[in-house]
Residue, then its C-alpha position, 0 to 999 in steps of 0.5 A: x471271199x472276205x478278207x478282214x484286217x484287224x490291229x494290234x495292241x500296245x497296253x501302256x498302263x493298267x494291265x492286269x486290272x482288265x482281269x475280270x477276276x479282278x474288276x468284279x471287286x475293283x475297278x480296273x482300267x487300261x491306257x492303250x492304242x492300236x498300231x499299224x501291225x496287222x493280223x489278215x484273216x481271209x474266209x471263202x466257202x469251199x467247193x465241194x469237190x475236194x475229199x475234205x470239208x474244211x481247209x485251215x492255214x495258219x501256223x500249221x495246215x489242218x484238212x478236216x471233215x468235221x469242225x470237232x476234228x479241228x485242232x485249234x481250239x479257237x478256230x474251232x469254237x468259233x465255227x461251232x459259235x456262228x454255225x460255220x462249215x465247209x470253208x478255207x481260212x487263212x491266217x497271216x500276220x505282219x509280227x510274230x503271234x504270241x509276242x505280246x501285242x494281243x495276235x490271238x485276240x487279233x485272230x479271234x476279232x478277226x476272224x468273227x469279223x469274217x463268219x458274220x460276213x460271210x453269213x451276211x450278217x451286220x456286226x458292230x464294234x462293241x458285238x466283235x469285241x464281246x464275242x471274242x471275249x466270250x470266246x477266248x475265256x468262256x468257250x476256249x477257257x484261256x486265262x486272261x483280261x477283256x484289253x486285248x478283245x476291245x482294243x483291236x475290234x475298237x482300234x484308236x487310243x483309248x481309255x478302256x473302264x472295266x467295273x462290275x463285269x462290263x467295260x466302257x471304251x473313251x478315246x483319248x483326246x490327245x491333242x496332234x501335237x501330243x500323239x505325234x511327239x509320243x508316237x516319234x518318241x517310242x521305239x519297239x523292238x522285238x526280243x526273239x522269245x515268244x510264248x503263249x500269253x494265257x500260259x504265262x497268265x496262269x504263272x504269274x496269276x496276276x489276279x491275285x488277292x497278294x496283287x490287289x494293292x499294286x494292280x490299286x497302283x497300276x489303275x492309279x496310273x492311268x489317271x495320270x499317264x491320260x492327264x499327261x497326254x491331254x494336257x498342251x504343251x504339256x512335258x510328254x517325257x513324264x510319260x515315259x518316266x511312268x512307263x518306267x514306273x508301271x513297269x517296275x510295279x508289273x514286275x512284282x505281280x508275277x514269277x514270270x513277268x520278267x526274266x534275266x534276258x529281258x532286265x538286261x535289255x531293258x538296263x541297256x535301253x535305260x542306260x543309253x537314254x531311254x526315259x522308261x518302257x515296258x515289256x508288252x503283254x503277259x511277259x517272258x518275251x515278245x516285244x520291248x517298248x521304249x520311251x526315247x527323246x529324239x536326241x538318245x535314239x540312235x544311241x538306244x538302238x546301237x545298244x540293242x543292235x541285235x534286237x530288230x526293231x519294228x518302226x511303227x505309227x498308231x491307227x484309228x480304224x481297228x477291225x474292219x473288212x478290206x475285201x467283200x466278195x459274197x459267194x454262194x456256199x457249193x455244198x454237195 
């Protein structure tokens, strides 16, 4: 059996500009780290005494004969990929999927991670990160950028650049004072809607030509949000005044970035201190980020009382494997 551990995303500055529609013209570039929230994908072969080949957990559970009668397009794509059959997976999350923190491509890294395991094969960061793109977008056809692939098969605070169809992965070299500020100052709260990311992709078609001057300012920001982060004793409030910033200019990319619900919350957050945030990911739900000083928090979460909120620190590691037990395939 393997089990792989894979973490989410929160995307702080650029999204958009990792669209490959978008990057093969401009740069593009996105700001954003992995945190302890993860999505566990366990894989083991199935004996070959049960009257079904393929066994799947996850939101639903599918028993099939056939890899083509498997209804999740990327669970099925991706046994057809690596030439997998006869196998129970098992999906599980520690936050809702389709929320905003990048769970499909969470799904996808992971579960690639386990394919190339179980079949004994070595694959490193950057091959998880560029299957599971290929996968996502190519194989499945699903609208969307490169962030949210990289960041969880990379993990840690990086600085993602994406140009003339590839990308380049720096991490961000926060000084510990400063990660530790910026992780005490933001609050995640979970709104109660979710949806499906490329679905709202397709909505707000992000990628636009009418967008290209605002994503321009979106990739400008990155610059400047990573200036912050960097710089000693320097004000780490900035930060969350450009999160407020970004948030304003993603707003005006897409019919479906926002809606009422959400600018009511995130007014409620400001009001009671919060500096700025953002919606995370494509947009209509999922989770609201905040950047709070310490002294406004309580204040901030009293007023989103009825929004859960999900303590959280970031993480270094990204994909890996927690649990190895090779086996041999009992086929029939």
């Amino acid at each position: 059996m393997i089990i792989t551990k894979t973490p989410f995303r929160m995307s702080f500055f650029g999204g958009g500009t990792d669209m490959e529609d978008y990057f093969r013209e401009h740069k593009g570039a996105v700001l954003s780290t992995t945190f302890d929230k993860y999505c566990y994908v366990a894989v083991r072969h199935l004996p070959d005494f049960f009257d079904y080949k393929t066994e799947l957990v996850y939101s639903q559970i599918e028993r099939v004969n056939s890899v083509d009668e498997i209804q999740h397009p990327t669970i099925r794509n991706a046994m057809k990929m690596l030439d997998i059959d006869r196998i129970r997976l098992d999906c599980e999350f520690d936050l809702p999927p389709r929320s905003g923190l990048g769970t499909s491509s969470a799904i996808a890294v992971g579960m690639l991670n386990a394919f190339h395991a179980l079949k004994g094969e070595p694959v490193d960061k950057r091959r998880l990160a560029d299957e599971a793109i290929f996968l996502e977008r190519s194989l499945c056809g699903e609208t969307g950028g490169w962030q949210d692939q990289i960041a969880a098969a990379f993990g840690g605070f990086n600085r993602i650049d994406f140009e003339e169809g590839s990308y380049r992965v720096s991490p961000v070299a926060l000084p510990p004072e400063n990660r530790m500020e910026l992780n005490r100052n933001l609050l995640l709260f979970f709104t109660g809607f979710s949806r499906n990311s490329s679905e709202i992709q397709k909505l707000n078609r992000v990628a636009d030509k009418k967008n290209y001057s605002t994503l321009k300012q979106m990739y400008e920001l990155v610059d400047e949000a990573e200036k912050i982060l960097v710089k000693k004793a320097g004000d780490m409030n900035e930060f969350g005044r450009l999160l407020d910033l970004t948030w304003e200019m993603k707003k005006k990319t897409g019919k479906a970035i926002s809606t009422g619900s959400i600018e009511l919350l995130y007014e409620k957050g400001k009001a009671a201190g919060a500096l700025g945030g953002k919606l995370l990911g494509a947009g209509s739900g999922g989770f609201l980020l905040f950047y709070t000083p310490p002294d406004r928090q309580e204040n901030v979460k009293r007023a989103l009382e009825d929004l859960r909120y999900i303590p959280f620190e970031f993480e270094e590691e990204g994909a890996g494997i927690v649990y190895h037990a090779p086996e041999r395939a009992q086929v029939g």
